[in-house]
C-alpha positions in Angstrom: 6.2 -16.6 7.5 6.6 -12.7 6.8 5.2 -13.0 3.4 1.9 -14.3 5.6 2.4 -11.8 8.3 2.3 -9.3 6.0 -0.6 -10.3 4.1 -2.8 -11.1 7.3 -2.1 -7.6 8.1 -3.3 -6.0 4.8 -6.2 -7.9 5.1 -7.2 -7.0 8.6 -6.5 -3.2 8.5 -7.6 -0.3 6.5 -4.8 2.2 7.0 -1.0 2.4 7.0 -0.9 2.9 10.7 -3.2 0.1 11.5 -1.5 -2.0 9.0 2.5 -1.1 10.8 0.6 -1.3 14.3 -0.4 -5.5 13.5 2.8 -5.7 11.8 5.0 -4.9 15.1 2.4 -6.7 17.1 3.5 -9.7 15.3 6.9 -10.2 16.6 10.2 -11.4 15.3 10.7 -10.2 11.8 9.3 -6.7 12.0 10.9 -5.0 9.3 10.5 -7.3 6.9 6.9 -7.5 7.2 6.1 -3.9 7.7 7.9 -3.2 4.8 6.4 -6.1 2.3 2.7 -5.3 4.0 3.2 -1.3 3.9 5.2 -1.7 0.3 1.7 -3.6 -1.1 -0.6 -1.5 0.7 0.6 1.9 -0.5 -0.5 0.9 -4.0 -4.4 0.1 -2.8 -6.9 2.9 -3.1 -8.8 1.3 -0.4 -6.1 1.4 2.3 -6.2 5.0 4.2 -2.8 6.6 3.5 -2.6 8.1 7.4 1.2 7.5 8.3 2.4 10.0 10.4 4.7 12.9 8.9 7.1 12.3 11.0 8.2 9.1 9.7 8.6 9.8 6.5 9.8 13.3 7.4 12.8 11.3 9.3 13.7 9.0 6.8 17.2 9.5 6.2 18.6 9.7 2.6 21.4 7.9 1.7 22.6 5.8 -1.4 19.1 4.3 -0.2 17.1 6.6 1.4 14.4 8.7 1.1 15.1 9.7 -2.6 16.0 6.6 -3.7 12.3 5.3 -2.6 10.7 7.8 -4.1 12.2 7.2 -7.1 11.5 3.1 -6.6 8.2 4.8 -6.1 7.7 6.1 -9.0 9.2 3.3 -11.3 7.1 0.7 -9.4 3.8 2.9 -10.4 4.8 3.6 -13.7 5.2 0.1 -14.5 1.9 -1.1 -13.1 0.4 1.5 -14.8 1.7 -0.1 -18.1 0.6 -3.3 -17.3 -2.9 -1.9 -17.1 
């Protein structure tokens, strides 16, 4: 169900906010679906990368936080850019 929450939302939006508006619109499993829909869209060129500052700016960083996903990041990119 979040896996096709998510995927409705990627294909019904054209930005990040758009894409985390339809995701809490959705109900229930929130997280779980903004973060599969906004962890697929932030690798699409044709997805508007318009978060607000502010929430990445207030990610906290932890063992998992904001470094640790921006190291994720860049591992994740890397590799796809491998399997080019």
């Amino acid at each position: 169900m979040s896996v096709r929450a998510a995927i409705t939302a990627i294909m019904t939006a054209d930005s990040m906010a758009e894409i985390l508006r339809q995701c809490v619109a959705f109900t229930g499993d929130v997280d779980t679906v903004a973060a599969i829909a906004l962890g697929a869209a932030a690798a699409s060129p044709e997805i508007k990368q318009d978060l607000p500052e502010v929430l990445i700016a207030g990610l906290e960083n932890g063992p998992y936080g904001s470094d640790f996903l921006r190291r994720l990041d860049q591992r994740l990119m890397q590799t796809m850019t491998s399997l080019k």
